[in-house]
N, C-alpha and C positions, 0 to 999 in steps of 0.2 A: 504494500500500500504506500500512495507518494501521496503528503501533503505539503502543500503551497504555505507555508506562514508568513502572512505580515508581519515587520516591526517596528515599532514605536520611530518617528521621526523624528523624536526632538523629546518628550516629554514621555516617559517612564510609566506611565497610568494610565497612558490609552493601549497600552494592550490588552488584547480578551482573554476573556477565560479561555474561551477555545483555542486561543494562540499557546497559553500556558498550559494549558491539558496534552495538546499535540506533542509540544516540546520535551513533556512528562514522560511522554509513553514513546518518545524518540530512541530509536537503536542506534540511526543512523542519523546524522545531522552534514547536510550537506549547505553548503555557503560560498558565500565570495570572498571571504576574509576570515581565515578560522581565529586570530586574533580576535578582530573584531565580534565575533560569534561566543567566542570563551566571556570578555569582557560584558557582553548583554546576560550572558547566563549569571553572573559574578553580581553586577549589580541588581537582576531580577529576586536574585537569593537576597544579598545583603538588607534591601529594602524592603522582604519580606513578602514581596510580590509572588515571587513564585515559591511556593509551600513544600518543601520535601519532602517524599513518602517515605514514612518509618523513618521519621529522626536522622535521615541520609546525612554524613560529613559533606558540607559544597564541593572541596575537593574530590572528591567520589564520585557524587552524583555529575561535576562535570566529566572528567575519566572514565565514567562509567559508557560514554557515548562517542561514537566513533566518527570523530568532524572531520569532515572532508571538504577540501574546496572543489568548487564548482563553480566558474569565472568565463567570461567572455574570451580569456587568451586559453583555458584550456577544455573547454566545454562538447568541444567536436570531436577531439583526441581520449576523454571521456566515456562518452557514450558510445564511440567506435570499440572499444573494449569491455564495454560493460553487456554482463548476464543477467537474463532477465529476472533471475532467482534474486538478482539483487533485491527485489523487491517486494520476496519475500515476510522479508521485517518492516518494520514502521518506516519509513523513511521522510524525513521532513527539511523542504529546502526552506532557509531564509536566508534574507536581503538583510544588506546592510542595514538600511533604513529605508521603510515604507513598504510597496506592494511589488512581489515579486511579477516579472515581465514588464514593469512600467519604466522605462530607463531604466532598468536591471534586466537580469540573467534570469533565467526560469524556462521563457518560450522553448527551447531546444526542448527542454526537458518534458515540458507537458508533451509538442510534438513526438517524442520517444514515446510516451505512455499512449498518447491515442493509437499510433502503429501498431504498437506491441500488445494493445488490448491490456494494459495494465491498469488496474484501478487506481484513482485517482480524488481527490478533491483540493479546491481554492479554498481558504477561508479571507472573508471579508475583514479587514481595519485600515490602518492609515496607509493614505496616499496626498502626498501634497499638491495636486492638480487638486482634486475634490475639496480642499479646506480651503486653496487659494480662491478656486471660481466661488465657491460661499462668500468670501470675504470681500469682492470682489466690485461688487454691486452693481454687475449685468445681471440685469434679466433675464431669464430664463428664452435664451436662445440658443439653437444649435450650434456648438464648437465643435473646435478641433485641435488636438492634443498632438504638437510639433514635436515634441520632446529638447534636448539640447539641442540649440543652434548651431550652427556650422561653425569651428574655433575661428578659420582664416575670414577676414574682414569680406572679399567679393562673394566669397561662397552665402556668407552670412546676409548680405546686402541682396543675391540674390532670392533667396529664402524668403525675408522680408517680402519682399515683391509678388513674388509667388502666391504666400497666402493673405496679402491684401488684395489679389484680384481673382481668388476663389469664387464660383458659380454656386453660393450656395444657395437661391433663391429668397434671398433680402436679407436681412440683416444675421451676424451670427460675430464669434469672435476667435482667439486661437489662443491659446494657452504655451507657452514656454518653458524651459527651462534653461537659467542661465550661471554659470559661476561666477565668483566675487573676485574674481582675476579678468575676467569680460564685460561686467552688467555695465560699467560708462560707457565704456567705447558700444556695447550694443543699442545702450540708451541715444549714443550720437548717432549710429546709423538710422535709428529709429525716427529721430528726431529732423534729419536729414529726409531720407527717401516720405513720411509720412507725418510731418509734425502737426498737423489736423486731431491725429488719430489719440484716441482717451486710451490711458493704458492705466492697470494698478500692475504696483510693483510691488511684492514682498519677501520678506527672509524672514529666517531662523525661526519657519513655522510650527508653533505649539509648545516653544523655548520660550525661556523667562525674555530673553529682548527681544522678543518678532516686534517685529514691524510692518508699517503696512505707507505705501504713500499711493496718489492719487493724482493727474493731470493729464498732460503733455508729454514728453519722452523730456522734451525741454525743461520744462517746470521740476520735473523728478530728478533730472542731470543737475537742476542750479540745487535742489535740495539734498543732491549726495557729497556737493563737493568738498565739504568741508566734513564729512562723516567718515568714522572707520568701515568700510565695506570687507567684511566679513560673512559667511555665511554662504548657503545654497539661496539663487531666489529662482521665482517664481513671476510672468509677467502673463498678463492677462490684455491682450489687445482685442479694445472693442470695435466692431465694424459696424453698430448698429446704424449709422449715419451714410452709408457708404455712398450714396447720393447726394448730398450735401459736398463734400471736399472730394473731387476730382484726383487728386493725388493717391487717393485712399486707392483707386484702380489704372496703377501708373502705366500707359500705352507703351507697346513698342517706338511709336514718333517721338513720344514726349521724351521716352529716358536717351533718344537719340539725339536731342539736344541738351541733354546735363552738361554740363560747364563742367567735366573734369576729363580728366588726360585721357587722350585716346585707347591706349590701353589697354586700363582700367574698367572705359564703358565698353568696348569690344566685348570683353569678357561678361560682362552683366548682360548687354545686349543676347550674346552666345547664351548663357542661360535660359533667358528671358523667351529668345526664339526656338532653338532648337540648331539653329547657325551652328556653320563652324567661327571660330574668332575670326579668322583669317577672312570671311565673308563679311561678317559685322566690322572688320575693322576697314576693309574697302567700302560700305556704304557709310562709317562716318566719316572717310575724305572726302566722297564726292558730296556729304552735305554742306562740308564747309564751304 
């Protein structure tokens, strides 16, 4: 039997009973970080949270279970060698933090189980997409779940673009994820290709300093400047207006006259279109 467990993102007491039951009757603990996986069991016990059967020593009860990683670099090489008897025994994957398959590791894994007809379950808790868009204060319209942005600045800038000019039939919005080594410089792309566009920004969700801010890509760049940026965030871009600012659905024409270096727009155009660069970069000399 393979179960999927959530965990805690940020605050210690939102994990379930179910999450701590599974864990309970775990043979097998598989993870992306067996560090990080020892350390959740460690402070689960200390804080009383999760309740040892029969008096168990913590050191035991952790030792008593055989943590395995399970990671994006070795996840293929894995299950290309694994028997199906593995799962036999309990077996319960967690994530660092949050819902596994969500920007984490997991997917393979369930795909292995539906294949191999192995019994399986998800159990439901935290995911920082769903606390963000609560937080949020869009309406209840359809999104769509980007996950991390592209690291490199065009790729990113492309991206952007992409899903500001989504057919989703009126209004809806797109959720993000960004790191605290990226969120200005993504806030400046943002602010650049779509500064129309209402975004909420926040970090260190369900942690004693979340935060939360609210505007312009602009307005939330002048209010991080002077701030420590730490943390995972989370951005929440609204298109509900999409009609209203024209930019919000930037044309092939339009981004072919951006005022920056030839390039730079070749390659955004190349995205944009389907082009090769080398095509977009001959139709922005003959615009000029």
């Amino acid at each position: 039997m393979l179960t999927l467990v959530p965990t805690p993102i940020g605050n210690l007491e939102d994990v379930t009973l179910r999450a701590l039951e599974a864990i309970k009757s775990a043979d097998v603990i598989l993870c992306e970080d067996t560090r990080v996986a020892k350390k959740l069991l460690e402070l689960l016990i200390s804080r009383n949270i999760l309740e040892l059967p029969n008096e168990q020593n913590p050191k035991e009860f952790v030792d008593s279970k055989q943590i395995k990683s399970f990671h994006s670099h070795n996840q293929d090489e894995f299950l290309s060698i694994l028997s199906q008897d593995f799962f036999n025994t309990n077996v319960v994957y967690l994530s660092d933090a949050g819902m596994p398959c969500i920007s984490d590791p997991g997917a393979k894994l369930v795909s292995y189980a539906i294949e191999h007809h192995i019994a399986f379950d998800v159990l439901p808790g935290a995911c920082a997409l769903n606390v963000a868009f609560c937080g949020s204060g869009v309406e209840s319209t359809p999104f769509v779940f980007v996950g991390f942005l592209p690291h490199k600045k065009l790729e990113r800038q492309a991206k952007l673009l992409q899903i500001a000019r989504l057919n989703m039939g009126g209004a809806y919005s797109a959720i993000c994820y960004e790191s605290p080594h990226r969120i200005l410089e993504t806030l400046q792309d943002i602010a650049f290709l779509l500064p129309h566009t209402r975004i909420a920004v926040q970090k260190e969700l369900t942690k004693l300093h979340q935060q939360r801010y609210y505007g312009t890509a602009h307005e939330i760049g002048t209010m991080l400047e002077d701030s420590v940026i730490r943390g995972e965030w989370v951005l929440i871009l609204d298109f509900s207006h999409t009609l209203e600012h024209k930019e919000y659905s930037l044309e092939y024409e339009e981004a072919l006259m951006l005022d920056i270096p030839p390039k730079i727009k070749a390659k955004i155009l190349s995205k944009m279109s389907g082009k090769s660069i080398k095509q977009c970069y001959e139709e922005i000399l003959s615009a000029e």
